[in-house]
C-alpha positions in Angstrom: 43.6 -13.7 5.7 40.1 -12.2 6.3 37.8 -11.9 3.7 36.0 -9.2 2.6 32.1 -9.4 3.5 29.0 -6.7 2.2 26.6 -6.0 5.2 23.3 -7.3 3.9 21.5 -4.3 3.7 23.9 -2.9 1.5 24.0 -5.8 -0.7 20.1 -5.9 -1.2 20.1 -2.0 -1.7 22.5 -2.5 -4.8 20.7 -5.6 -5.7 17.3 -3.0 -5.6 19.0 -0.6 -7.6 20.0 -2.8 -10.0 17.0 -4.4 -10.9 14.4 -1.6 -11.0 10.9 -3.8 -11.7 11.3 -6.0 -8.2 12.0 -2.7 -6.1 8.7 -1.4 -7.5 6.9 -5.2 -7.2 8.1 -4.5 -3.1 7.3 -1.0 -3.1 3.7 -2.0 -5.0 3.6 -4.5 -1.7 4.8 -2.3 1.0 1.5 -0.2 -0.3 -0.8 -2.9 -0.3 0.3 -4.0 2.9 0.1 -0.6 4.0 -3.7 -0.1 2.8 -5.2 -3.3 4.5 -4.2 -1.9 7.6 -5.6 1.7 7.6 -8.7 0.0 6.6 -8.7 -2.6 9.0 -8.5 0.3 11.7 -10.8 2.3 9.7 -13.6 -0.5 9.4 -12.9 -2.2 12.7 -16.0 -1.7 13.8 -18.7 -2.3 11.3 -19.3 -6.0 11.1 -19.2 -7.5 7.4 -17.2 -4.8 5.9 -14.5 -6.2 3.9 -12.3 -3.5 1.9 -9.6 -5.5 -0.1 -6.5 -3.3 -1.7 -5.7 -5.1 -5.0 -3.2 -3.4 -7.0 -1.7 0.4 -7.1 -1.3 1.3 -10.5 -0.4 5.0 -11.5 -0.6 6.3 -8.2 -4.2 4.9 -8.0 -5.0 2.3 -5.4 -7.9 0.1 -6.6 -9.5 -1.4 -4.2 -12.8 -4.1 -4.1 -15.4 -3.5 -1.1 -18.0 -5.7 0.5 -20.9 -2.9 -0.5 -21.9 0.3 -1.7 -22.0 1.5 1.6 -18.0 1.1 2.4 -17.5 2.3 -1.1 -19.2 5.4 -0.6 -17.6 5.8 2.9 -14.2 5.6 1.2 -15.3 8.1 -1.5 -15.9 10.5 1.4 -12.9 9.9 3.3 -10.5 9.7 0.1 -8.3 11.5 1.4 -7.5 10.8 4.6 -7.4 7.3 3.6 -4.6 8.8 1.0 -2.8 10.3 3.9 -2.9 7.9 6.3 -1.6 5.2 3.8 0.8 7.8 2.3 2.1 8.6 6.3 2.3 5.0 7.2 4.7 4.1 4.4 6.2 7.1 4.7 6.4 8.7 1.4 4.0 9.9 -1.3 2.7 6.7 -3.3 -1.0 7.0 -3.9 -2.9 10.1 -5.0 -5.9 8.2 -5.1 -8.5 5.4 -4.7 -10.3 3.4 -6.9 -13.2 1.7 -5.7 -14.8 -1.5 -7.1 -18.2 -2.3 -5.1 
C-alpha cells in the first residue's frame, strides 16, 4: 500500500487560505522585509541614515527615520519608494508612506 502524501506547498497554501489573519501577518512581513531593502539600496551611501519600516497598515507603510533630512528625502521620493517596494514584492501593497522622524 502507498499512502497518499500533499506536496508541501499545497498543504501550506490551504493552510493560508484557511486561516486568513497569519497570510496577512506573512504578507504584512513579506512587506517589511521588502521596505528595508529598497532603503538599504536607497540610503547606502549616506552614513548615519537609518530608515526603519515598522508596520503597514491600510496600505500605508509607517516608517521611523534617523532625521528630518531622510524623512524629507523619502517625502520627495514617495513614490518611487512605493514602486520599488510594490515591484519587489510583486504586487500592489502600499499606496503610501508614513514617516515618523
Amino acid at each position: 500500500m502507498c499512502a497518499s502524501f500533499t506536496p508541501l506547498g499545497d498543504a501550506l497554501s490551504q493552510k493560508l487560505r484557511a486561516h486568513a489573519p497569519l497570510k496577512k501577518h506573512l504578507d504584512t512581513a513579506y512587506v517589511i522585509e521588502a521596505a528595508e531593502s529598497v532603503f538599504d539600496e536607497m540610503f547606502q551611501d549616506q552614513k548615519g541614515a537609518a530608515v526603519k519600516p515598522l508596520f503597514l497598515k491600510n496600505r500605508t507603510l509607517t516608517v521611523t527615520c534617523s532625521s528630518s533630512i531622510i524623512a524629507q528625502e523619502i517625502r520627495i521620493n514617495q513614490s518611487t519608494i512605493v514602486e520599488k517596494i510594490n515591484l519587489k514584492i510583486g504586487k500592489s501593497e502600499v499606496d503610501r508612506i508614513r514617516y515618523l522622524a
